[in-house]
N, CA, C and O atoms as a MOPAC input file, in Angstrom:
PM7 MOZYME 1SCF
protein

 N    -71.80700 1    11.74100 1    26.99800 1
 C    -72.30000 1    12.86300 1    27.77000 1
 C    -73.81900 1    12.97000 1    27.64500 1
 O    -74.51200 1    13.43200 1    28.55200 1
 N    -74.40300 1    12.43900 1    26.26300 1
 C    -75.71100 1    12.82600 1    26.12400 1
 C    -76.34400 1    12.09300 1    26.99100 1
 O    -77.15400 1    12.62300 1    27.75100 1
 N    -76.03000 1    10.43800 1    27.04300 1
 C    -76.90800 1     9.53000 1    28.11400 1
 C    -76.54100 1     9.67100 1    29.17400 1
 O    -76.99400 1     8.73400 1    29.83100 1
 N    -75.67400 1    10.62500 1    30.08000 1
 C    -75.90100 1    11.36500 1    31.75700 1
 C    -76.61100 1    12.32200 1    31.41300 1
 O    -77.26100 1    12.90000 1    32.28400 1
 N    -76.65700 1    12.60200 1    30.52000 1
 C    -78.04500 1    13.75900 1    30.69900 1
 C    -78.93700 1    13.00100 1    30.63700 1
 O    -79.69500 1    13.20700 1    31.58500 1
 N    -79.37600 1    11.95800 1    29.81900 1
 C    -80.86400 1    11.48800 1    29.77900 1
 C    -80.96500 1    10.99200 1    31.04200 1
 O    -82.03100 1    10.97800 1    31.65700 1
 N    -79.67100 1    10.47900 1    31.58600 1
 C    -80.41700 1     9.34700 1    33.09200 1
 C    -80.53600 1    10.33000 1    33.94600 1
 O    -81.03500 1    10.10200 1    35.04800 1
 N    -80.15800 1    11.44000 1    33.64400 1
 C    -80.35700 1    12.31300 1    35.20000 1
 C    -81.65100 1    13.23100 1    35.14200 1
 O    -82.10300 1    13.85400 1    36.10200 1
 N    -82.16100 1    13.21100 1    33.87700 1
 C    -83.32600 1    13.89400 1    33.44100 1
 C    -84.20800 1    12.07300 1    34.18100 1
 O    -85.05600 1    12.24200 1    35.05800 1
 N    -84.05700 1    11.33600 1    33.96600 1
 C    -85.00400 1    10.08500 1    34.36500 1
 C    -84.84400 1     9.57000 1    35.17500 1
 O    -85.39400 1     8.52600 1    35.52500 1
 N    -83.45000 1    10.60600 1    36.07300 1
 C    -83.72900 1    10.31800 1    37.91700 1
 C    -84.53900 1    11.34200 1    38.50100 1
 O    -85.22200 1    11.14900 1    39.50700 1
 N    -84.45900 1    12.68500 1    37.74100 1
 C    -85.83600 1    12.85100 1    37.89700 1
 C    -87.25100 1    13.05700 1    38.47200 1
 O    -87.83500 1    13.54400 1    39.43900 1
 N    -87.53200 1    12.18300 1    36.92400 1
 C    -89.14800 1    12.26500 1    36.52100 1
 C    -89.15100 1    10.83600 1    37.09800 1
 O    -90.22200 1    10.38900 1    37.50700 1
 N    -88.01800 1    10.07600 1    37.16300 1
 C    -88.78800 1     8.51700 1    37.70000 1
 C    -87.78900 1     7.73200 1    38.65400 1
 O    -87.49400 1     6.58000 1    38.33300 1
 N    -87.37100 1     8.16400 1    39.55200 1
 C    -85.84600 1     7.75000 1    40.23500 1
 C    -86.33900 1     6.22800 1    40.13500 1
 O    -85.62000 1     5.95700 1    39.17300 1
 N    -87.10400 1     4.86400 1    40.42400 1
 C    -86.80900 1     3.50600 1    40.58700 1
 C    -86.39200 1     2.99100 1    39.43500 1
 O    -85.53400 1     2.10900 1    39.39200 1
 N    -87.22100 1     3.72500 1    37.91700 1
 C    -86.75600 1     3.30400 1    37.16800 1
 C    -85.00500 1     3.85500 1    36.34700 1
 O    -84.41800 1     3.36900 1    35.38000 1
 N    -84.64700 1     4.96800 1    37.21200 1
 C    -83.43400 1     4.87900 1    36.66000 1
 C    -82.72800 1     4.38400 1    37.39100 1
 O    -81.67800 1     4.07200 1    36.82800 1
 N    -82.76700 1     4.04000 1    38.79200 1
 C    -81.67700 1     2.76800 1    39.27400 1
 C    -81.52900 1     1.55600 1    38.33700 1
 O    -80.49200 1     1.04000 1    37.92200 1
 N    -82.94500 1     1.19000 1    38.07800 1
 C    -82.93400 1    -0.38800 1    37.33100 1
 C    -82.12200 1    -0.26300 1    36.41700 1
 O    -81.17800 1    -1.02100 1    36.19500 1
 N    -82.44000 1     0.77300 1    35.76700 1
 C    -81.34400 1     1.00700 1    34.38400 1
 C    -79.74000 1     1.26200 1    34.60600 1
 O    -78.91700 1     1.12800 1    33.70000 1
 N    -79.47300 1     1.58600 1    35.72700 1
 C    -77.98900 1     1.54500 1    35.87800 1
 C    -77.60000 1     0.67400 1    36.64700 1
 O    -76.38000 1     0.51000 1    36.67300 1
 N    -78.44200 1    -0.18400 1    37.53200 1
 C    -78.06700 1    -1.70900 1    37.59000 1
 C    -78.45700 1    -2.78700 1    36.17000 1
 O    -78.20700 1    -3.98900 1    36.25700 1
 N    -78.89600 1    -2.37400 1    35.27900 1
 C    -79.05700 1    -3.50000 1    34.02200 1
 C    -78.06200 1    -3.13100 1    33.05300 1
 O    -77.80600 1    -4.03000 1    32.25300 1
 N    -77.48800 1    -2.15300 1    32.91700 1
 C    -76.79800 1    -1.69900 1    32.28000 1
 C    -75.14500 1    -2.54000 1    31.49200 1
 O    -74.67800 1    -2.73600 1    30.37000 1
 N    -74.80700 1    -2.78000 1    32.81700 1
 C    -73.68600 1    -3.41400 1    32.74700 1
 C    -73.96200 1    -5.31700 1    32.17100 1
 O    -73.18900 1    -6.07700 1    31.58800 1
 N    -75.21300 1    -5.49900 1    32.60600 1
 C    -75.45000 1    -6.74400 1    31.89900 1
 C    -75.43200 1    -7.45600 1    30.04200 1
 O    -75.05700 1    -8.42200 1    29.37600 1
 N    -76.34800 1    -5.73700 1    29.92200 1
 C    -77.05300 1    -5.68600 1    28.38200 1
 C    -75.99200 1    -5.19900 1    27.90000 1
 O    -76.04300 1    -5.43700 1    26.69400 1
 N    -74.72600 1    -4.46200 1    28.22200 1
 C    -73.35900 1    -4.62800 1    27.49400 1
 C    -72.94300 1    -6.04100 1    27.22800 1
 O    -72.65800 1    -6.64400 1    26.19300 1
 N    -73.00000 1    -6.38500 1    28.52000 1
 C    -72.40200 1    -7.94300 1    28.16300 1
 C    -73.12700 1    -8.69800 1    26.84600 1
 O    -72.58400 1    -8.94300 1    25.76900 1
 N    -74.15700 1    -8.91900 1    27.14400 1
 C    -75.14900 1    -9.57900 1    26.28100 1
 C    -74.99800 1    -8.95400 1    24.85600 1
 O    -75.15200 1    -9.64400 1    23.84900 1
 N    -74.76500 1    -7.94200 1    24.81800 1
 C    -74.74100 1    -7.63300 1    23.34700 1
 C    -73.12300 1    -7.77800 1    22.93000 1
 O    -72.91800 1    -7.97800 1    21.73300 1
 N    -72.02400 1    -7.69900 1    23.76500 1
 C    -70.81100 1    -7.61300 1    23.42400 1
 C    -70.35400 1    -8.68200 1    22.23700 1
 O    -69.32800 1    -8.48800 1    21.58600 1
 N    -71.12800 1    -9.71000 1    22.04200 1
 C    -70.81500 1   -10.90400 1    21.42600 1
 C    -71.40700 1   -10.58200 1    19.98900 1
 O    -70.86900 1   -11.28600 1    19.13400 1
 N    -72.31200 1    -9.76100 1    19.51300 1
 C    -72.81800 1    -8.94300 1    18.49800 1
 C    -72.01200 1    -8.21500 1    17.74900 1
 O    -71.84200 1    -8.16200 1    16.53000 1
 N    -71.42100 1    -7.52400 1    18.86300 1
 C    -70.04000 1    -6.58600 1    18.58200 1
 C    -69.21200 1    -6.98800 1    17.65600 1
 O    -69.06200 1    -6.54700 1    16.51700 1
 N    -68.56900 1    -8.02000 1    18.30200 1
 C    -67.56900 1    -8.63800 1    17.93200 1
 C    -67.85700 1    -9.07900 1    16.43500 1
 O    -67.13200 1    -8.88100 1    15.46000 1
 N    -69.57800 1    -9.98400 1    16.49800 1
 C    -69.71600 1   -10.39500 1    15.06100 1
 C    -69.87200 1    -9.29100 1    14.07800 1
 O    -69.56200 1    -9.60600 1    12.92900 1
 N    -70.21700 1    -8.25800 1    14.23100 1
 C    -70.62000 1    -7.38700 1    13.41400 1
 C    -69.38700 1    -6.53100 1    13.02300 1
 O    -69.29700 1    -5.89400 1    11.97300 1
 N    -68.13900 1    -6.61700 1    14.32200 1
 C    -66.71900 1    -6.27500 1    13.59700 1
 C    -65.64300 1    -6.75400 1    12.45800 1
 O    -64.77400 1    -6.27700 1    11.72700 1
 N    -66.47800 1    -8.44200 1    12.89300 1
 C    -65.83000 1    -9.45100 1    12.12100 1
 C    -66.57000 1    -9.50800 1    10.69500 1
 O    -65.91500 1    -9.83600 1     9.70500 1
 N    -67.34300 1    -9.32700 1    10.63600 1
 C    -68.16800 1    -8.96300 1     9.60400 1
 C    -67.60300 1    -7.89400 1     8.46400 1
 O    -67.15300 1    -8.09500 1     7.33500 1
 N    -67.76000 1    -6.97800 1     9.03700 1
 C    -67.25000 1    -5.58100 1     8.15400 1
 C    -65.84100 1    -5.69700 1     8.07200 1
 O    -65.26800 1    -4.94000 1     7.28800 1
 N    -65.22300 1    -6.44700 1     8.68700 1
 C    -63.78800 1    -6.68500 1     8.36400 1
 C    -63.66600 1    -7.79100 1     6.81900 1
 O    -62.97300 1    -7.69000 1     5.80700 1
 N    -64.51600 1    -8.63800 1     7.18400 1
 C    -64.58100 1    -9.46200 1     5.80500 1
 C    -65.24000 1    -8.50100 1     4.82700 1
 O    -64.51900 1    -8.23300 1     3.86600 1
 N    -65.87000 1    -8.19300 1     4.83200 1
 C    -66.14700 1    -7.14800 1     3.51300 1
 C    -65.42900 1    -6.39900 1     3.25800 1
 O    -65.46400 1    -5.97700 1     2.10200 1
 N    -64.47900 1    -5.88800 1     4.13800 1
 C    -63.78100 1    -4.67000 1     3.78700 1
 C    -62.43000 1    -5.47800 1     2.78900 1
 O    -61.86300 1    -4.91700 1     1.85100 1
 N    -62.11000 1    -6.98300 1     3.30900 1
 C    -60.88600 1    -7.51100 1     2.57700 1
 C    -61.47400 1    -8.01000 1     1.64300 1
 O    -60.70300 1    -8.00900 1     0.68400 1
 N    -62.74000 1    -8.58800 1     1.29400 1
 C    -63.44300 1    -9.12900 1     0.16900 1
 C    -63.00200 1    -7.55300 1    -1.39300 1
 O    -62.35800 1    -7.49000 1    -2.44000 1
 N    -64.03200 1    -6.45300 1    -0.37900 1
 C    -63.96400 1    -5.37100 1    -1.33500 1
 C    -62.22100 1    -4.89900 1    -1.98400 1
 O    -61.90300 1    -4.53400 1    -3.11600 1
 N    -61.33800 1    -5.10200 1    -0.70600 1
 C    -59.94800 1    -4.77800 1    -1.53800 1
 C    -59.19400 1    -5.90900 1    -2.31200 1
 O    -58.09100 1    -5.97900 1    -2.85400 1
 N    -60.24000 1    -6.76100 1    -2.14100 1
 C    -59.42700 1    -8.21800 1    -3.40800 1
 C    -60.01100 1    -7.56500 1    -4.47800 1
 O    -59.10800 1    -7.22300 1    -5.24100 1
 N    -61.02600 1    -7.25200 1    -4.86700 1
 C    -61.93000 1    -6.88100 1    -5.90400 1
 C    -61.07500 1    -5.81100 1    -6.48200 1
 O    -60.67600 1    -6.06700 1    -7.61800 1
 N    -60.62000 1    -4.44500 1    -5.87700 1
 C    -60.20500 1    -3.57100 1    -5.84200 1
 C    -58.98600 1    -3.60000 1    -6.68300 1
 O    -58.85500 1    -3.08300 1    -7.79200 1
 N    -57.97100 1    -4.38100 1    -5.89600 1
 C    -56.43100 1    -4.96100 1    -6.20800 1
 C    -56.17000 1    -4.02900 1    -7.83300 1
 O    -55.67400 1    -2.96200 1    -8.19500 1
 N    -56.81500 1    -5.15000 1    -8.40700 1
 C    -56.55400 1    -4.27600 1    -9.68800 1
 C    -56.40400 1    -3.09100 1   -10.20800 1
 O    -55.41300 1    -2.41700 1   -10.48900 1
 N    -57.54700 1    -2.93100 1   -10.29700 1
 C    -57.81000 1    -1.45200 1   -10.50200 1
 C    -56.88100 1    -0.42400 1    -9.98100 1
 O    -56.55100 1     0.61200 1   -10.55700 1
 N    -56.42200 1    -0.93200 1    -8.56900 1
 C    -55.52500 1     0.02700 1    -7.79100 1
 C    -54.12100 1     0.08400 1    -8.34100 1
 O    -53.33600 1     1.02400 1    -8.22200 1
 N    -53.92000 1    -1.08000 1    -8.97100 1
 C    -52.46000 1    -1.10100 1    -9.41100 1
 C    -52.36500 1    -0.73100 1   -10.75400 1
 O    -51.22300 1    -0.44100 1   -11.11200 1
 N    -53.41800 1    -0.64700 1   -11.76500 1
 C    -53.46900 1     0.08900 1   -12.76700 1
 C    -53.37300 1     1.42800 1   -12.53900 1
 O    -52.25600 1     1.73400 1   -12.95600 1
 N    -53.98700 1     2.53000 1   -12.05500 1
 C    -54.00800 1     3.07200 1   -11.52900 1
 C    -53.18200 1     3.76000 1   -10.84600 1
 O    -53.24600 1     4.98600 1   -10.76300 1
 N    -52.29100 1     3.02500 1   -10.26700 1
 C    -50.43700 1     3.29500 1    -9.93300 1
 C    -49.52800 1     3.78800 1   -10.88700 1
 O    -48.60900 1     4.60000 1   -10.78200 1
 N    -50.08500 1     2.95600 1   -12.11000 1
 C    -48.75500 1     3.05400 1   -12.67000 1
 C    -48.84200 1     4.22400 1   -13.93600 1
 O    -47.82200 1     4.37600 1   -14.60800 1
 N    -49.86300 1     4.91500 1   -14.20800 1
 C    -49.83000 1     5.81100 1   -14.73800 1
 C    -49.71900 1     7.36700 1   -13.97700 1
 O    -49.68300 1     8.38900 1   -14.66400 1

């Protein structure tokens, strides 16, 4: 909701440049989508790295 407010505040003060931006828009998703992905895959390995580490502790922890 906040960025239809900004583009409509910067249709505006500058209508050519907020067309460009909602025709580029859909590109620079694309282009970054592949970032996404690494940076999901990423925090997913840390997150199973951190619960191997964990394991233990957690099952000690259980049993009292």
């Amino acid at each position: 909701m906040m960025s239809f407010l900004i583009w409509c505040i910067l249709l505006v003060l500058c209508w050519p440049l907020a067309l460009l931006a909602i025709i580029l828009y859909p590109f620079v998703w694309l282009i970054l989508l592949p970032f996404r992905l690494l940076g999901f895959a990423v925090d997913l390995s840390f997150s199973f790295i951190r619960n191997l580490v964990m394991l233990p502790f957690t099952l000690v922890g259980k049993r009292g």
